[in-house]
C-alpha positions in Angstrom: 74.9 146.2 38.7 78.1 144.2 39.1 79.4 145.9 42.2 76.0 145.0 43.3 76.2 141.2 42.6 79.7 141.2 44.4 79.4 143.6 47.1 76.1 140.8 47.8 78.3 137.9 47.1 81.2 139.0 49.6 78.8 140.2 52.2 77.8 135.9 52.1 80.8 134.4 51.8 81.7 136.5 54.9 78.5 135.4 56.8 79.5 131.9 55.7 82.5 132.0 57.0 81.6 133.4 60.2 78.9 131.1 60.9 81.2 128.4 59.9 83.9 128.8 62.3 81.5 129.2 65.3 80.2 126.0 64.5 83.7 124.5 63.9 85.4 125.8 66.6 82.5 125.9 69.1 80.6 128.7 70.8 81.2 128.8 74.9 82.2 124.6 74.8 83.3 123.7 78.2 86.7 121.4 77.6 87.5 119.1 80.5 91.6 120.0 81.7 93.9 117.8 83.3 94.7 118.4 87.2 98.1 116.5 89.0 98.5 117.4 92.5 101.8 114.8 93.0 105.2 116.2 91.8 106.7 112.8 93.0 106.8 110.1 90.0 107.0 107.6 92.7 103.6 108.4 94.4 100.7 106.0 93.4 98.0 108.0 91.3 94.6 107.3 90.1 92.5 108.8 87.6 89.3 110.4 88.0 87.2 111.7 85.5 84.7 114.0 86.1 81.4 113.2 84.0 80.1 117.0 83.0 76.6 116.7 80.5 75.1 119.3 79.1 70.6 119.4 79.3 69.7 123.1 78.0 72.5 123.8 80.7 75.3 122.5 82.2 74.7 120.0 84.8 76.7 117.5 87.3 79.4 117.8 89.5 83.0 119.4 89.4 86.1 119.0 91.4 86.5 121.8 93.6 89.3 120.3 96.2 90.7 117.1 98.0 91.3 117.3 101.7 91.5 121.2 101.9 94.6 120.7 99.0 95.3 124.3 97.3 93.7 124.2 93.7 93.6 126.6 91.2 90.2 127.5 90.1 89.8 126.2 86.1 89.6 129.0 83.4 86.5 130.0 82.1 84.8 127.4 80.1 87.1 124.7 81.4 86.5 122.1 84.1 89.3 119.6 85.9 88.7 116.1 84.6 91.0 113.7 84.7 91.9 114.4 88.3 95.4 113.1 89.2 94.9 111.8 92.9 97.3 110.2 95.2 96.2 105.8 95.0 95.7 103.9 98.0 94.6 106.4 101.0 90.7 107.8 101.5 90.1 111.0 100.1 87.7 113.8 101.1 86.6 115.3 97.8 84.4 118.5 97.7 83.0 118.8 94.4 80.3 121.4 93.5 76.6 119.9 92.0 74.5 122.1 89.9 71.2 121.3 88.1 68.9 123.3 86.6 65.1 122.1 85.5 64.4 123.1 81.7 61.2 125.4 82.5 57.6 125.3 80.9 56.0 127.9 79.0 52.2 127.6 78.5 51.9 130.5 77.1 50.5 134.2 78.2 47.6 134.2 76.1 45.2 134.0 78.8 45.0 133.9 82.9 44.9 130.3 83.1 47.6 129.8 80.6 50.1 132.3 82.4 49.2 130.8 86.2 50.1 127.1 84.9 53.6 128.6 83.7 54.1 130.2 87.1 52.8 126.9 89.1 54.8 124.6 86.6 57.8 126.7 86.7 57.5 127.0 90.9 57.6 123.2 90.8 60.6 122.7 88.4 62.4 125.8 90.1 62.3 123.1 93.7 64.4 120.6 91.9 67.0 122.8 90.8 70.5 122.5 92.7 73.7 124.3 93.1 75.7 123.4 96.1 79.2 122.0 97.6 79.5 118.7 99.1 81.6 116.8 100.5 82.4 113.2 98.8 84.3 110.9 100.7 86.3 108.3 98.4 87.8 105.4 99.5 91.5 103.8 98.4 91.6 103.6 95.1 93.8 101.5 93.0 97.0 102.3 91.9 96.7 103.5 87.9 92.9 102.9 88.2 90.7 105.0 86.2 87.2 106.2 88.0 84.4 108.3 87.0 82.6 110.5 89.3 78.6 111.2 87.5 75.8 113.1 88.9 72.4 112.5 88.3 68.6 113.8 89.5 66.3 111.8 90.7 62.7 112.1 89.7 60.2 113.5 91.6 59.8 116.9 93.1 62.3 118.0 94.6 64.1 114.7 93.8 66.5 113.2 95.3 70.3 113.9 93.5 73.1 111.2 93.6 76.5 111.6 93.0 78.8 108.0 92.2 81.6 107.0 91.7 82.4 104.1 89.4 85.4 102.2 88.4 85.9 102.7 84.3 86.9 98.8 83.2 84.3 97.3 85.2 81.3 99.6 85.8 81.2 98.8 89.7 79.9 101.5 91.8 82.5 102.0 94.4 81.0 104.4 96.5 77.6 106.8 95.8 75.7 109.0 97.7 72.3 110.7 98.1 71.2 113.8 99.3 68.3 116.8 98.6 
């Protein structure tokens, strides 16, 4: 009866423990990681972050490349934000955009029921994205910090619009839109 009791106590204790370190540490959380391009000091830099969110996936935009530059691709579950680029000359960023509609479910209980989830799900399936662009930056400021967001439009397909805003401020320096 005692082994019993303990074998039943350890055998908690261990699911405990296990469920308490993927909470703490995080199951599949995608970090952001630091990328510099300029080995020079002396080259004027500025900052840009990328802004990653997650809605039942991961959505918005992440740095691919700057005017055809050699970057290594991030690690799994990592994403390059701050971006260390060179201050003062235009930039031709490609950045990948991805966005995926949460789908319905009316259920499958009857005909009616299952050919709303298909039609419902056909609709939200036309505003999903996942494509390249091109985003062309202007100078930035020496030392400046920027943001780079992502966001879906309503409507269907919707239209999507990438930004980029200056951090202190909150000015929009430059956004685009595109389907």
């Amino acid at each position: 009866m005692k082994q019993t009791i303990k074998l039943t106590l350890l055998t908690a204790l261990s699911i405990l423990s296990t469920l308490s370190c993927i909470l703490l540490t995080g199951c599949n959380t995608i970090k952001a990681v630091p990328l510099a391009y300029t080995a020079n000091e002396d080259e004027p830099v500025a900052y840009v972050y990328i802004d990653l969110y997650k809605k039942s996936e991961i959505s918005g935009a992440t740095f691919i490349t700057y005017d055809n530059k050699e970057t290594p691709k991030p690690e799994k579950f990592t994403y390059w934000s701050p971006v260390e680029l060179p201050a003062e000359v235009p930039i031709k960023a490609y950045l990948h955009v991805y966005y995926k509609e949460p789908r319905s479910d009316f259920g499958d209980k009857s005909c009616i029921q299952s050919c709303c989830t298909v039609a419902v799900n056909t609709l939200e399936a036309s505003r999903d994205v996942n494509t390249d662009i091109v985003f062309n930056i202007p100078p930035l400021e020496e030392f400046g910090e920027y943001t780079i967001s992502y966001r879906k439009g309503a409507g269907i397909p919707g239209s999507s619009y990438v930004t980029l805003t200056k951090n202190d401020t909150k000015e929009v320096i430059r956004e685009i839109e595109f389907n």
